[in-house]
Residue frames as qw, qx, qy, qz and C-alpha x, y, z in Angstrom:
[[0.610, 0.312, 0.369, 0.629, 8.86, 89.82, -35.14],
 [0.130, -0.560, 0.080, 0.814, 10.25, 93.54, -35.20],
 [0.338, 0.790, 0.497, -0.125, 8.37, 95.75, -38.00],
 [0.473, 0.045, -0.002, 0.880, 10.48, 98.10, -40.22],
 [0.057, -0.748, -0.192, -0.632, 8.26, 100.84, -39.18],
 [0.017, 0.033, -0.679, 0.733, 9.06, 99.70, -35.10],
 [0.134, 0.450, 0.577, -0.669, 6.33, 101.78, -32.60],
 [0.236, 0.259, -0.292, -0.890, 4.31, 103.13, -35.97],
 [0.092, -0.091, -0.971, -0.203, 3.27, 99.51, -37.03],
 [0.052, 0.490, 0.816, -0.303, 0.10, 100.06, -35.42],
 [0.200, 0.476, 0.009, -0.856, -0.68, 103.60, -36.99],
 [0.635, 0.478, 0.584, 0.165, -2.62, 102.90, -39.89],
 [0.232, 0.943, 0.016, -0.237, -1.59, 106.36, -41.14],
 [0.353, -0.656, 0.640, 0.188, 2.12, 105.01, -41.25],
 [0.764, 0.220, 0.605, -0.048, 1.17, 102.30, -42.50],
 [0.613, 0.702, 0.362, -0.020, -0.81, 103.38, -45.57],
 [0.124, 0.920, -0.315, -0.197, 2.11, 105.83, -46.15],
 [0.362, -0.518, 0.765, 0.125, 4.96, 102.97, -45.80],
 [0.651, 0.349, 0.663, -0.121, 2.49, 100.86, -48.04],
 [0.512, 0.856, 0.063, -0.034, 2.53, 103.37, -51.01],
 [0.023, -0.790, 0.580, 0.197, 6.10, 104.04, -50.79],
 [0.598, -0.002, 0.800, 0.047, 6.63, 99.93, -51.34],
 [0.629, 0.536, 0.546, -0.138, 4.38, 100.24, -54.22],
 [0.633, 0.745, -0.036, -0.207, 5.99, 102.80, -55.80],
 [0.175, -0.553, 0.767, 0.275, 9.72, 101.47, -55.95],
 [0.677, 0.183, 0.712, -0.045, 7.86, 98.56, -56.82],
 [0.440, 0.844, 0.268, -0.150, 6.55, 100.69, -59.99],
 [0.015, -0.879, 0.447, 0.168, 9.81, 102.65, -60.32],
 [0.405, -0.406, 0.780, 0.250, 11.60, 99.14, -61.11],
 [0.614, 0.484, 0.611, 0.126, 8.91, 98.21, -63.97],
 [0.210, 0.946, -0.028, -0.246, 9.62, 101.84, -65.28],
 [0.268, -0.715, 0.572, 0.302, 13.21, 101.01, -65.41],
 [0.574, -0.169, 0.784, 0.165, 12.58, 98.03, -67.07],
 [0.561, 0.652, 0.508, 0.044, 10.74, 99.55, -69.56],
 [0.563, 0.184, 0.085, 0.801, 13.35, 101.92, -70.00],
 [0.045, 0.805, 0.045, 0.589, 11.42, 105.02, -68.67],
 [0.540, -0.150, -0.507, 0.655, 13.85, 106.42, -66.32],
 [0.064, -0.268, 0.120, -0.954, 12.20, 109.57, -65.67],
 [0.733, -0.330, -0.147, -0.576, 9.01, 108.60, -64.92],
 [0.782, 0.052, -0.490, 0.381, 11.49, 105.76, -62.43],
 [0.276, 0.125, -0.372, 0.877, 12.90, 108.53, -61.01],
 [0.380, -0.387, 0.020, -0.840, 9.67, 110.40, -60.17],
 [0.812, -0.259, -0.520, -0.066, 8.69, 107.35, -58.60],
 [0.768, -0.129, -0.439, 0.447, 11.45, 107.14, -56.48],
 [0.064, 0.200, -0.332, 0.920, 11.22, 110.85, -55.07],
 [0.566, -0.451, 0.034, -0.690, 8.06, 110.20, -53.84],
 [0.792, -0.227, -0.526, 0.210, 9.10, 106.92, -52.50],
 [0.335, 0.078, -0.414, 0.843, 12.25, 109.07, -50.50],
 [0.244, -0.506, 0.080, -0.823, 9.77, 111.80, -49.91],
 [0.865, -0.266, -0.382, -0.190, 7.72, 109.04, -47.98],
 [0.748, -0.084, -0.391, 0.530, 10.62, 107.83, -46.10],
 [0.199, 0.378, -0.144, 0.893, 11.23, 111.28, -45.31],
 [0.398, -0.477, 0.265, -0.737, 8.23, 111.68, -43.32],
 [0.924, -0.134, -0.353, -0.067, 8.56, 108.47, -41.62],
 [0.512, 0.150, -0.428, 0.729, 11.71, 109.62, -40.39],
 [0.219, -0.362, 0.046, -0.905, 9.97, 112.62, -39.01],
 [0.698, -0.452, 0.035, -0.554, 7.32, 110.68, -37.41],
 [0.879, -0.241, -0.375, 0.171, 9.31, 107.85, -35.91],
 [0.218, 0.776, -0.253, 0.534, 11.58, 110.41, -34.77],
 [0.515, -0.418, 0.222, -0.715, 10.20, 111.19, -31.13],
 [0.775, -0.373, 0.307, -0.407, 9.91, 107.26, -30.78],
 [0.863, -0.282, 0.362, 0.211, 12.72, 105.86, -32.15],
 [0.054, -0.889, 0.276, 0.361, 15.62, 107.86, -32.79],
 [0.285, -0.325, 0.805, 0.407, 17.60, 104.78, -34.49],
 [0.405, 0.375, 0.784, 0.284, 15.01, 103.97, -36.82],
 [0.075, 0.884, 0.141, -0.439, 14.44, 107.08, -37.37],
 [0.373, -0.648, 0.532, 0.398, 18.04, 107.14, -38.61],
 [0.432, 0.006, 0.877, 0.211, 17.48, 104.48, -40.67],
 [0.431, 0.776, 0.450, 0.099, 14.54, 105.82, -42.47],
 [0.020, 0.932, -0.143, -0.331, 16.92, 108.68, -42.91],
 [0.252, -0.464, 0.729, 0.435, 19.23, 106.50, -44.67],
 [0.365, 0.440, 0.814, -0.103, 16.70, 105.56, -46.71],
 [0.167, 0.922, 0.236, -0.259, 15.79, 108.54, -47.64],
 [0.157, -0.663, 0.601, 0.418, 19.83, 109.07, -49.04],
 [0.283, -0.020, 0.853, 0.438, 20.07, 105.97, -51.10],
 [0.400, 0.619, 0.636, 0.226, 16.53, 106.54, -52.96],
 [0.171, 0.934, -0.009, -0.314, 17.20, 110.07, -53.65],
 [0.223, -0.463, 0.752, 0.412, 21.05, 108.50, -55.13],
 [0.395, 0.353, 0.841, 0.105, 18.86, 106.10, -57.00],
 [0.421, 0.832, 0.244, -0.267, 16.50, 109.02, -58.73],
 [0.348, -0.609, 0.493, 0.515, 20.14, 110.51, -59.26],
 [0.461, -0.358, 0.793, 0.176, 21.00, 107.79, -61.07],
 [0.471, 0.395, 0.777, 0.137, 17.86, 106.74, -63.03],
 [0.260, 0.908, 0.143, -0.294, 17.96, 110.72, -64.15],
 [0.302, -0.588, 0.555, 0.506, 21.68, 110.17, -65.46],
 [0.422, -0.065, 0.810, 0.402, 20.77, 107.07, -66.92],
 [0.433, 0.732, 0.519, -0.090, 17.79, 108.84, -68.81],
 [0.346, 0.886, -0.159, -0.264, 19.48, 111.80, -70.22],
 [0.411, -0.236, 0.833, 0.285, 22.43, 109.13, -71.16],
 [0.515, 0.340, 0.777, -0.126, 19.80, 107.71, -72.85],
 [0.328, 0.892, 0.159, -0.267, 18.14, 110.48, -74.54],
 [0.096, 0.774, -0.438, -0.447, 21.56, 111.74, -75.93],
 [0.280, -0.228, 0.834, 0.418, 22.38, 107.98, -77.44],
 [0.486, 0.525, 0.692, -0.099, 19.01, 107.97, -78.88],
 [0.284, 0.899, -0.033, -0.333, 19.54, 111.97, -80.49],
 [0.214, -0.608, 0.624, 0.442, 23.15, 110.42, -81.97]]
C-alpha cells in the first residue's frame, strides 16, 4: 500500500511533520464549526506551510508527489482565503 508521503514514509521527521499538518485541518474544521474562522484559517496556513515543506523535501525523490504536495499547498492556502472572507463576512453581519 503506497503512502501519501511515497519515499519519506520512513522519515520520522516527515512523518511527525505530515502528522501535525493532519491534526491541524483536523482543528481548523472544529474552528469552523464553531464559527471561528480566523483562528480556522491560521490553522490552515500552517497546515499549507507544512505541505510546503514536504513538497521541498520529497522533491529530489519524487518529483510527482512532490507536485502533488504542491497542489496541496494551493487548495489550503484557497481554503484560509476563504475561511478569512467568511470571517470578515461575518464580522460585518455581526457589526450591522
Amino acid at each position: 500500500m503506497s503512502h501519501s508521503l511515497g519515499p519519506l514514509a520512513n522519515n520520522l521527521a516527515a512523518y511527525a511533520i505530515y502528522s501535525t499538518a493532519q491534526t491541524e485541518m483536523r482543528h481548523a474544521y472544529k474552528l469552523i464549526d464553531a464559527g471561528d474562522y480566523l483562528g480556522a484559517a491560521a490553522e490552515i496556513d500552517s497546515a499549507a506551510r507544512a505541505a510546503e515543506v514536504l513538497a521541498r523535501a520529497t522533491f529530489d525523490l519524487d518529483a510527482e508527489r512532490s507536485e502533488r504536495w504542491l497542489r496541496v499547498v494551493a487548495a489550503r492556502k484557497r481554503f484560509a482565503e476563504q475561511a478569512r472572507a467568511r470571517a470578515s463576512d461575518t464580522g460585518l453581519a455581526v457589526a450591522a
